[in-house]
Each structure stands twice: as C-alpha cells, then as structure tokens.
N, C-alpha and C positions, 0 to 999 in steps of 0.2 A: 683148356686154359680158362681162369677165370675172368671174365668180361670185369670190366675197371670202373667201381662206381662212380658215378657224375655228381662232386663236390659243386655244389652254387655258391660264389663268397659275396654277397649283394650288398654293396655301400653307397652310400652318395656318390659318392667321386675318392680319387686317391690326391687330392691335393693335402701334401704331410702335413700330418698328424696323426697323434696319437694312437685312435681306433685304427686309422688309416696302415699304421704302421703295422698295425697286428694281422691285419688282411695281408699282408705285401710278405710277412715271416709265412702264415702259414699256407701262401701261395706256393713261396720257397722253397718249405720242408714239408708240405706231403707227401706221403710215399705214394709214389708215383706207378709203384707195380699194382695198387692197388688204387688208387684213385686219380680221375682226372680231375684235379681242379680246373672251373673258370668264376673269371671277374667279373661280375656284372657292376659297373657303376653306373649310376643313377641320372646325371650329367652328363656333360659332356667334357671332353678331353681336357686337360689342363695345360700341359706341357713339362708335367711332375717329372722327378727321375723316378720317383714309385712307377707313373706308366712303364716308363722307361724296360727298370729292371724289369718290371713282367713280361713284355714284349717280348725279351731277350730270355725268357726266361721259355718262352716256348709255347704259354698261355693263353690260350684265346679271351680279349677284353674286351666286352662291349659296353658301349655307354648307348643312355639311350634318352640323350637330350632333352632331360627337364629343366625346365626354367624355373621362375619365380612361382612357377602351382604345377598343383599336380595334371595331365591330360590327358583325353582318352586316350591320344596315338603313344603316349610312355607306357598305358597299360596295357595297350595292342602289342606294343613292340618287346614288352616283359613274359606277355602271353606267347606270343611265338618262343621266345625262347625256352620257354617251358616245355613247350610240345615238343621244339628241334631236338633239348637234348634229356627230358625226361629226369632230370634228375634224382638222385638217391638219398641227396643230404640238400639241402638249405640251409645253411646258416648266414645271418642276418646280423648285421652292425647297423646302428642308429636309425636312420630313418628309411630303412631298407626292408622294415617289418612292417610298415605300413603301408607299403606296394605289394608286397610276396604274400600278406597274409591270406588275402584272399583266392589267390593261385593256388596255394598249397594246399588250399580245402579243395579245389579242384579238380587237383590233378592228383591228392590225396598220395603227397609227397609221403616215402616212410619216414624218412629222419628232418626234424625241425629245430634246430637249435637258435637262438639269440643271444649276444655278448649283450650283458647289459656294462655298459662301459664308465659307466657314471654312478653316483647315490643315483637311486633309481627315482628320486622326485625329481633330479634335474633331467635325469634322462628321459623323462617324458614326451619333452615336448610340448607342441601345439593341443589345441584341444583335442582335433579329429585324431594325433597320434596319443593323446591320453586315452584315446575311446577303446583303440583298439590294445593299446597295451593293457588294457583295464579287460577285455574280453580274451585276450590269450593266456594272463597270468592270473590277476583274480578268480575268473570264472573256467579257467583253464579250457577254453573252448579251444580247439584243433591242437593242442599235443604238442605246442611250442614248447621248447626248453629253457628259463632265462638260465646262462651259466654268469654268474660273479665273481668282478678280474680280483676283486678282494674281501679279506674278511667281514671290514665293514659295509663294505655295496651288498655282499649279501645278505646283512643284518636290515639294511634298506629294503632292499626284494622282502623279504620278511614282513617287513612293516610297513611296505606300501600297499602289497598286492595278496598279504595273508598268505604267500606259496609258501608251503612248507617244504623246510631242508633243500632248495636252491642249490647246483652242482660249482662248486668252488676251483677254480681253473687262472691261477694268477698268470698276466702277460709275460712275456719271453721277449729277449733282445739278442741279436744275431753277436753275443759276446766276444767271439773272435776280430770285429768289425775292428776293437776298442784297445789295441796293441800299443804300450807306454814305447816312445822314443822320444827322446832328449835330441839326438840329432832333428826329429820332424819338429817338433817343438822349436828348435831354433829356428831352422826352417820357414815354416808359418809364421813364425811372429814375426823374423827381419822382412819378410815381403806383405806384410801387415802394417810395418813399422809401427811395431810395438815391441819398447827395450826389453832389456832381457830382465832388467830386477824388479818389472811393474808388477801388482798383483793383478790376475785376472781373475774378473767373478763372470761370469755369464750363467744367462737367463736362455730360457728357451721354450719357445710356446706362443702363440697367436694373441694379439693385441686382440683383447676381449674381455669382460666382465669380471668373468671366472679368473682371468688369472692375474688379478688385480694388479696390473703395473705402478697406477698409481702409488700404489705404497709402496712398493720397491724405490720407486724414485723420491718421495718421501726420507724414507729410510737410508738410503744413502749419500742424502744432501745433510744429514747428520755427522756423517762421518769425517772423525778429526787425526787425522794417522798421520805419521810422519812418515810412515812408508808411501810409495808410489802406488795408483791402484786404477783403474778402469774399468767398468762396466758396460759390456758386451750382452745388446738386446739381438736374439736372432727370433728370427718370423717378422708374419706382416698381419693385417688387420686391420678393421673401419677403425678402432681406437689411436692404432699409431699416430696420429697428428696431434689428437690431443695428448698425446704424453710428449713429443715434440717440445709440445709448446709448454709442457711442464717441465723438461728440461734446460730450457731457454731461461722459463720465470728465476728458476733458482741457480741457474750460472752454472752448469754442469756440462755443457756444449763441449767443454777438452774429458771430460770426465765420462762420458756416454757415449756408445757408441751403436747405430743402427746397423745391422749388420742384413737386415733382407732374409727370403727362405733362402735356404743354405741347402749344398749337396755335399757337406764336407762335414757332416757334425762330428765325428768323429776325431779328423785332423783340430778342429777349434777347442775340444776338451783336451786334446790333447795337450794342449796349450795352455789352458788354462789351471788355474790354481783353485778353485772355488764354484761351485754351482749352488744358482740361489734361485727357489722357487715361493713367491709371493701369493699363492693360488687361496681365494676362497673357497672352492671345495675341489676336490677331487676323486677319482678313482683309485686305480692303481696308474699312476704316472710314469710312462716307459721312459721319460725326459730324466729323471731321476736312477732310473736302475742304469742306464745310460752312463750317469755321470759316474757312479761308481764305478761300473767297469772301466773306467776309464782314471781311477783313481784318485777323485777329485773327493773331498768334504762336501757335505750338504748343509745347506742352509736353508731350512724351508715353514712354514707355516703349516702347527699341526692337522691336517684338514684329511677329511677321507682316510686314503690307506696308505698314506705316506707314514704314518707312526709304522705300519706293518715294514718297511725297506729302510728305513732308516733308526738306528737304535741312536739315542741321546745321549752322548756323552760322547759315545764309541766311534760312529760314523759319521755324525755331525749333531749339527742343532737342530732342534724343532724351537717356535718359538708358537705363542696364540696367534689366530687369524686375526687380522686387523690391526694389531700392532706394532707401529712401527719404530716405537721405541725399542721393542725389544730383538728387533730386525736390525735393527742398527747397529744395537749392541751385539749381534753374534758376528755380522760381520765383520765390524770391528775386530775384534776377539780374534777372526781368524788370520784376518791379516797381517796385527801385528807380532802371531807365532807362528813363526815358520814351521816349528818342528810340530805343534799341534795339528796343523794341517796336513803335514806329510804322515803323520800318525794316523789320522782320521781315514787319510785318503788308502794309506796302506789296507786298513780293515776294511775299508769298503769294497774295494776290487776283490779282495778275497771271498765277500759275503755277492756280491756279484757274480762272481763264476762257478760260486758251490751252485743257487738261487735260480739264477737266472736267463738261463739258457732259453731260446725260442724253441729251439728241438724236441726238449722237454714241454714244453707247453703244448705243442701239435700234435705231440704223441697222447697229451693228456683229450685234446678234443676226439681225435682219430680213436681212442678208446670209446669215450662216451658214443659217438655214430655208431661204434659195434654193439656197443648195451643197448641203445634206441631200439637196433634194428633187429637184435637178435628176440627184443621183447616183441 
C-alpha cells in the first residue's frame, strides 16, 4: 500500500479571508488516499469557523503562538514539527515563507510550493520578508515554486522577481456552497428586517487600506435613486471606526449597514441584489467569484485580476481605481434596473460554475506536487 504523503499548508492564522480561504478548500478536497494534509498556522487560535470546519474535518491543526515578532520558541516549535511529520510538500501562503524557508533547506523538503496571493510588490511585505522572497524567487535559491492565483499576479512575479514563466493556478470556491433560494432570501432578510423591494449591495472584505472603503462610502453617499437600497459592509478591521465615522459625517447611518465577520456569506449573497468591491489592488478575489456564484452583478474597481472574472458589460461593471464618480455611477445603474441586474447576475453564475470550482483548483496544485516530485 502506498504510504500517504505529508501535505504542510503553513498560514498565519485562519482568521477569514481570502488566502485563508484557499488553505481551508484545499484542506477540504485533497485526495486523501494519497495525501495527508495538516494546518500549520502561525498564531494562535482564533475562534474562526475556518478552525472550526478543519477540526471537523479530521485534520490535524497546529498553531504555534506568534505574536507581534518572530521568536526562537515559534521556530523551535515549527522545527519539531518538521521532524514529527517529515513532510513531502510544503506549501506556503503569506508570511508562512518566511518561517518554512529555512526548514525546508534543512530538512531538504522535496516539494516547495508558495501561493503568491497578491501583485507580488504588495505581497512582499516587511523588509526581512522582501529578503527572503528576493532569495527564493529572484535568485531561485531552495527550489521554491511561486504559483499565481492570476494572470496579472503572474505578470508581477515576472517583474518583480525576473522568474520566468511562473505556474498559473487561479483560486476555487466550494461553488455548491452558493444554491439560489427565494424562499431563503425571504427568510434572511424578514429576520434581518430588511423589506423585500430594498436593493442590497454588499461588500465584503477587511476594513483595511487595500480595500478602500472609503470610497465606497464616498461613492454611495452620491447616490440619488428613487428605489430603496442599503449597504451591507461584512468583515471587521483597525479601519472600521474610521469609516463609522464616515458614515455618520455624511448621514448614511439608515443606509449602512456593519455586519461583523460573518459565517453565513453565502445565506447574505443570497439575499442580496448587488456585490461591490472598492479594492485598490488585488489578486484574484475569491469575494467576487463568490458573489457570482451566487448570482449577483459586480461592481468593482479595475484592479489586479478582477478584469480576468469579471467581463464588462456581461457580468457587471468595472470602473478605474479611485473613482468614485464612476462607482456611483454603476451602482446607480444597477439599481435602478431591475432586469440588467438579473441579467448580469444570470451570466455570472453561469461563468462561476463552468470557472470556478475549488476542486478543480486542488486538483491543479496536487498535479503540480507530482511534477515537483517526479523531477
């Protein structure tokens, strides 16, 4: 019988998000006759349902209590586990490559993969993680792999780090998650208390820099519609007070709505009419393939590899970064057509379920670990 190789999936922490998310699918769907997946995060427990489902999932998770720096007993305690379980593959999400790198010279891991999850100047980081990503992709020193969640991130890899031809591997979303019901829809909103003919846009994403709230709320304190509409921010972050108190400045307080991390994204798109993403750069944004599945129109800010999941016209709007005239204007637009948005939202579920499956995605990494290794 063939012994089961020992997948590493090494993150900060699973508090949700994004990369967080892609760790949690392809904890999910490895094939398990052939590989043992474990979670190593970096931190310490959160009280995520990401822990949650792995747990339950059968997984063995260790955190291994970093704080505000790095310290010897996180590299002592990352070294034992190296040794415990020897593993076969490593792969590495965010700042998970700058603990593992120098183990895996060690212990002269065979497969070394890293998601670059970001244009790869934002994914950098701090200095000390610019040095090393500057030593594993640049100078290609220990046989690290960056894989890029999109076209454009790998044109980044490209031209940050001189790697040539970078392995292209876009994110997956557990698309079944994302089942249209009219009866749930009614459901969620009457115990939301939110009517039935309001328009809903929701947001989704961590109060932070990158995902520029501010002009969202900019941009929809614009908005002159005689239809009903409210704005649903989910996530949390150091930013949230100040956008608070940006919505207070401009009288939006019946019009905004904080909604906290959420374990229901699914049930909330379902509900909703509209998903709007305000981001100054991105990757490939699993918030967005998300919202398709789930048959909503986009409305987003051309940034990163959002032009790649969303088509203009078709699926929804792209508007320029920083713009919030022209953010206002699509939401508008889509509110006050009903049937353009049921349009939109139809093509996009479609281009979702051909697209965007996490299965498909796992299966595309679990290939690459056999090329690594076979070489």
């Amino acid at each position: 019988m063939e012994t089961k190789r020992v997948v590493f999936q090494i993150i900060p922490s699973l508090v949700p998000a994004g990369a967080e998310r892609v760790v949690v699918h392809l904890l999910q769907y490895h094939d398990r006759s052939k590989y043992q997946p474990v979670c190593v995060c970096l931190g310490n427990p959160s009280g995520s349902h990401y822990e949650l489902l792995v747990s339950q999932l059968g997984i063995p998770i260790h955190f291994l209590g970093k704080g505000a720096r790095a310290t010897v007993g996180l590299m002592k305690r990352l070294d034992a586990l190296f040794r415990e379980y020897r593993p076969t593959v490593v792969h590495m999400h965010l700042r998970g490559l700058t603990y593992a790198y120098p183990l895996l010279l060690k212990y002269r891991t065979p497969v070394r993969v890293y998601t670059v999850h970001n244009l790869a100047g934002y994914d950098r980081g701090t200095n000390f993680q610019r040095l090393v990503s500057t030593l594993a992709f640049r100078y290609q020193l220990g046989r690290v792999i960056p894989v890029a969640i999109a076209e454009r991130v790998r044109q980044s890899v490209q031209e940050v780090y001189r790697y040539p031809n970078p392995p292209l591997i876009p994110n997956g979303i557990s698309v079944e998650d994302f089942i249209l019901s009219d009866e749930a829809r009614k459901k969620w909103r009457l115990q939301e208390g939110i009517a039935k003919h309001t328009v809903v846009i929701t947001h989704v994403g961590r109060f932070t820099r990158q995902k520029n709230h501010a002009l969202l709320i900019q941009a929809v304190a614009q908005i002159h519609s005689a239809h009903p509409w409210l704005l649903l921010l989910v996530g949390e972050g150091e930013l949230r007070p100040a956008v608070e108190e940006m919505v207070k400045a401009h009288g939006l307080a019946d019009r905004v709505r904080f909604m906290g991390v959420r374990g229901d994204i699914p049930q909330i798109l379902n509900a909703s009419d509209i998903f709007v993403l305000s981001s100054r750069y991105e990757g490939n944004p699993m918030s967005v393939m998300e919202a398709m599945a789930a048959g909503l129109p986009v409305v987003s800010t051309a940034v990163g590899g959002v032009p790649e999941l969303v088509e203009e016209g078709q699926t929804g709007l792209l508007v320029p970064s920083e713009d919030e005239n022209a953010l206002s204007s699509a939401l508008q637009r889509l509110i006050d057509d009903t049937d353009l948005r049921r349009t939109m939202g139809a093509r996009a579920r479609e281009v979702a379920l051909t697209r965007f499956d996490a299965r498909v995605m796992t299966r595309a990494y679990e290939t690459l670990y056999e090329t690594l290794l076979n070489k």
